[in-house]
N, C-alpha and C positions, 0 to 999 in steps of 0.2 A: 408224480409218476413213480411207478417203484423202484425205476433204475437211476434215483436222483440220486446226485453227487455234488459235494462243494463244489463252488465256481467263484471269480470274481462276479462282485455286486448282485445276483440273482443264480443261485445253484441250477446245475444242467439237470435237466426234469422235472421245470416250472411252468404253468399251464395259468394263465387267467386275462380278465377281461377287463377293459376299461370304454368308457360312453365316448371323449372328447378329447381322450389324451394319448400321444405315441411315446412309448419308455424307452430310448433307442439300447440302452444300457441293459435292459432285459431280454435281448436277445442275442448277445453271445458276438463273436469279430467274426465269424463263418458263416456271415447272411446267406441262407440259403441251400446249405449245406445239403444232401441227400445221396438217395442211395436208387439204383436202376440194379433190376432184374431180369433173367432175360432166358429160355429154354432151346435147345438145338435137339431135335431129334436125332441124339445119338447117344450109344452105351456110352457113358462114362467108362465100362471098365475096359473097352477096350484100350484107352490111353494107359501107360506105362509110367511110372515113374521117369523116366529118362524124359519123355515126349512130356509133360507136366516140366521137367527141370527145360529142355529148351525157350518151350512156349513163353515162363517165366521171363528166359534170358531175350527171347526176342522182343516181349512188351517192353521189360527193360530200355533198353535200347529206342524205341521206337516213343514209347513216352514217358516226357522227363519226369519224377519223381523225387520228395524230398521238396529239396529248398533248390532246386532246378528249373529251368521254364525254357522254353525254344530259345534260341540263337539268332540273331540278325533281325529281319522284321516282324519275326513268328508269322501267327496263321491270320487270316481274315479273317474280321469281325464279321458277323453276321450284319446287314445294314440296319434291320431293325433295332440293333443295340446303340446303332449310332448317330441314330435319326434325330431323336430328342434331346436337348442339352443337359448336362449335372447342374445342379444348383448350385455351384460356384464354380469360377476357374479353375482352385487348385485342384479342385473335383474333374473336370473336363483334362486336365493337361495329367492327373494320374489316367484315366481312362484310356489317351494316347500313346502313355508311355505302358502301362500293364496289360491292359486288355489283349495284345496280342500276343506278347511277351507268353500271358497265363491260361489264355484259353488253351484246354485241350491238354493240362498238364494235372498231375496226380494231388501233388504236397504232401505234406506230410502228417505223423500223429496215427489215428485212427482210418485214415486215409486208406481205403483197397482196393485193389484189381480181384479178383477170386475165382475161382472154376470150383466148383459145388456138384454134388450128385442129389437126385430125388428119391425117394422110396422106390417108385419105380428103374429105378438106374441111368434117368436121362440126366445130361452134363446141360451145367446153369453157368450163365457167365453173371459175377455181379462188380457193381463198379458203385463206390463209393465216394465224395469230393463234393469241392465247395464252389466259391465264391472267391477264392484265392485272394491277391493282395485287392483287389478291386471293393472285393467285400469290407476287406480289415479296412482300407482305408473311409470307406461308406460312413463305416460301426465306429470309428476312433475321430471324426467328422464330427457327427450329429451327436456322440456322448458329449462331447465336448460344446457343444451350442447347448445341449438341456442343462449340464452345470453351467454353464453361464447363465440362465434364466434363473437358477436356484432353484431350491424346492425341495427339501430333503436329500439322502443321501444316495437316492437312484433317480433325480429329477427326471420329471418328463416334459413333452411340447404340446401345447393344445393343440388339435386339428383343425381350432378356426384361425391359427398364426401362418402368418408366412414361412415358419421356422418347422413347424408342425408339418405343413404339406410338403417342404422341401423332404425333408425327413422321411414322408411315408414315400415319395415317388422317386428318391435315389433306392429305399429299401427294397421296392418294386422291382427298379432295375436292377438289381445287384439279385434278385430272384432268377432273373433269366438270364444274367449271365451266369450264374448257377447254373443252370440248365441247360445254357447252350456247351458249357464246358465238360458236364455227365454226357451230354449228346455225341460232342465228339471223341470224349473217349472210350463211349458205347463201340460209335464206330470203328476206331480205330481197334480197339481189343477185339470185337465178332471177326473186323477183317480175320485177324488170324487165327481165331478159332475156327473161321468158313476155311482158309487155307489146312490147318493140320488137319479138319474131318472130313470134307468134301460134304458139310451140312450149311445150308444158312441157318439163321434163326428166326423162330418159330414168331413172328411181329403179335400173334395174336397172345403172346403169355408175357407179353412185357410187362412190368409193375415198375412204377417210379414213383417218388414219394420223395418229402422235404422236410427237413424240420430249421429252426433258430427263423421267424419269420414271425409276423405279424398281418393277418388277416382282417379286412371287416366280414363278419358274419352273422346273422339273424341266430337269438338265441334267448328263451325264454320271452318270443313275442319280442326283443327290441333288437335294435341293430348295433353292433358290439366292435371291438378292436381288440380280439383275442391273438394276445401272446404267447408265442410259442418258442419256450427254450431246450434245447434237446429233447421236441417232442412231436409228435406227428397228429396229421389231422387222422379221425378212424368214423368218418361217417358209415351209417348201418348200408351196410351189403358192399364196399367199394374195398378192393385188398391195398395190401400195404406192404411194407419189408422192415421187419424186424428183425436186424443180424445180432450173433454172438461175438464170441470173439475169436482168433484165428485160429483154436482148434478146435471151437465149441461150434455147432448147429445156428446157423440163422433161419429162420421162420417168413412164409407168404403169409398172411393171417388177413381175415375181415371183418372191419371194422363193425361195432355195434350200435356205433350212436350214442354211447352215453351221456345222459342231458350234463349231466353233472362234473362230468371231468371236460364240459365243452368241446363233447365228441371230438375225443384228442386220445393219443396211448404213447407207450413210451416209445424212445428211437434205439435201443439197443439195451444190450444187456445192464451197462452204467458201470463203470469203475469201483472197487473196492482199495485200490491202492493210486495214491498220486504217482505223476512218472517219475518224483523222486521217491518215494518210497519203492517204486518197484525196482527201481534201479538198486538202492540198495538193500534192498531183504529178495529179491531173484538173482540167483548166479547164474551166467550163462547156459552153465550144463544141464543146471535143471529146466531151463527154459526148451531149451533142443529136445531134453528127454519131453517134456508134455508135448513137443510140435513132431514126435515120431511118427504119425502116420498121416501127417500133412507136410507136400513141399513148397521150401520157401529158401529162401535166397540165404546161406548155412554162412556168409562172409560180413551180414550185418546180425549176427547173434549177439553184441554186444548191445548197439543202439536198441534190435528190438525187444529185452527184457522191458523197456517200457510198454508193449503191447502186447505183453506173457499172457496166457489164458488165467492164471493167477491173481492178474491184478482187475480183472473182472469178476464179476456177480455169475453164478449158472442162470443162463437165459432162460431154462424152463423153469425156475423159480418164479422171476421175471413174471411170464405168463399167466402160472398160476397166480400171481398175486394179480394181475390185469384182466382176468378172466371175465370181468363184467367191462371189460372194453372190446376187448378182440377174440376171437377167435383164430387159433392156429388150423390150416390150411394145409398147407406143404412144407415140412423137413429139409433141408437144406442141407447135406453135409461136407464139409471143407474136402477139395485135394490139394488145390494150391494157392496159395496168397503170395500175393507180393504187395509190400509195402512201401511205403515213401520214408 
């Protein structure tokens, strides 16, 4: 994909197939990871910087963020998450202790809350997050069972092994709790955009979308187990959400089908700098100066030079080089982010 970047074991913006075998190692500790979109019938411009700085400060508040999770029991599990057993105990007695601890919580990194405006001027809430420790623990599980099988240096599980099917149906579930963790912080962020505009939101302009997962899917006439590392599925005609970075433009866009890339496109703009490197070649000041006409939380300007506009790719590069996968749709431009 064009926004590929080094990664451990399989660089983020790697796309491919395998007939009988699951790589758990090639899909990244954020099983599930993705990004929801969402439109309110209302000006953007009528919000003020002031009301963008509160709003911030009351998600804040309201969900935890960073290396944060609820207090005390947290929230309920949805029961379908809890219906089916993990494939091992230690698997079941993590699910106990995280699962409510992290649903419904932000983390950190790339991690976003955002309020967006459209060509037309309407305010976009979008919510970016994962798989939280539920995932990590899944991904650092099952790497760990394929190096023990051996097999080179990014082993994988056969899918007719007992270790193979463990494998793809903890990765399954760690999909929807993905899911249900974007759902409820869907929720939780529209509440208060419905609170500061006196708008709901628009259910029919929702786009959600997932990348770091492994699918079976019919492809070239056979039926496949495409992997997907920091990357989205882009079947022709269904949209998608391809974000920039926090002062850059994210994009709706729809997908083309391409046989070739396994009707897949990229998840984002892609890093030009590690968070060490951004750390040290961005100085705070110059970070604040590129985040001038986006607000954001001005008392973590230290930590977030890791998520500087600098240390990404321009996403309409991005595009243009993806051009025979997606198509851009709707414009998306930042007014406020807050990060984990």
């Amino acid at each position: 994909m064009p926004d590929l970047h080094v990664a451990n074991g399989i660089a983020v913006g790697t796309v491919f197939a395998t007939e009988d075998t699951i790589v758990p190692a090639a899909l990244g500790g954020d099983l599930g990871c993705g990004m929801s979109a969402v439109r309110f019938d209302y000006r953007a411009a009528n919000l003020t910087r002031l009301d963008l700085g509160r709003l911030l400060n009351r998600l804040s508040h309201l969900i935890p963020a960073g290396n944060a999770t609820h207090r005390g029991k947290g929230l309920s599990v949805p029961e379908g998450l809890l219906a089916a057993p993990r494939s091992t105990t230690t698997l079941e007695h993590a699910r106990e202790r995280l699962a409510p601890r992290h649903l419904g919580t932000l983390g950190g990194g790339n991690h976003f809350i955002e309020l967006d405006r459209d060509g037309g001027g309407d305010l976009w809430l979008l919510v970016h997050s994962g798989s939280r420790g539920m995932g990590s623990a899944i991904a650092a599980h099952h790497v760990h069972a394929a190096q023990a099988e051996g097999g080179g240096d990014i082993p994988g599980l056969r899918l007719d092994s007992n270790q193979g099917l463990a494998c793809f149906s903890d990765i399954d579930w760690a999909l929807h709790f993905a899911r249900a963790n974007q759902d409820a912080l869907l929720r939780r962020a529209t509440s208060l955009v419905t609170e500061l505009t006196g708008q709901a939101p628009d259910a029919s302009s929702l786009v959600d979308v997932h990348h770091n997962f492994v699918a079976r899917e019919e492809h070239f006439g056979r039926l496949l187990f495409i992997h997907r590392k920091g990357a989205i599925a882009a079947p022709v005609g269904e949209l998608a959400l391809i974000p920039g970075s926090m002062a850059s433009a994210s994009y709706i866009v729809e997908g083309k089908g391409e046989v070739y890339s396994f009707r897949s496109a990229s998840h984002g703009a892609g890093r030009v700098m590690t968070r060490r490197e951004a750390r040290e070649q961005i100085r705070p000041e110059r970070f604040v100066h590129s985040m001038r006409r986006v607000v954001f939380d001005d008392r973590k300007r230290a930590s977030l030079v890791e998520e500087a506009p600098a240390a990404y790719r321009d996403v309409g590069q991005v595009l243009e080089d993806e051009a025979d996968l997606v198509r851009p749709v709707i414009r998306l431009e930042p007014l406020a982010v807050l990060k984990g």
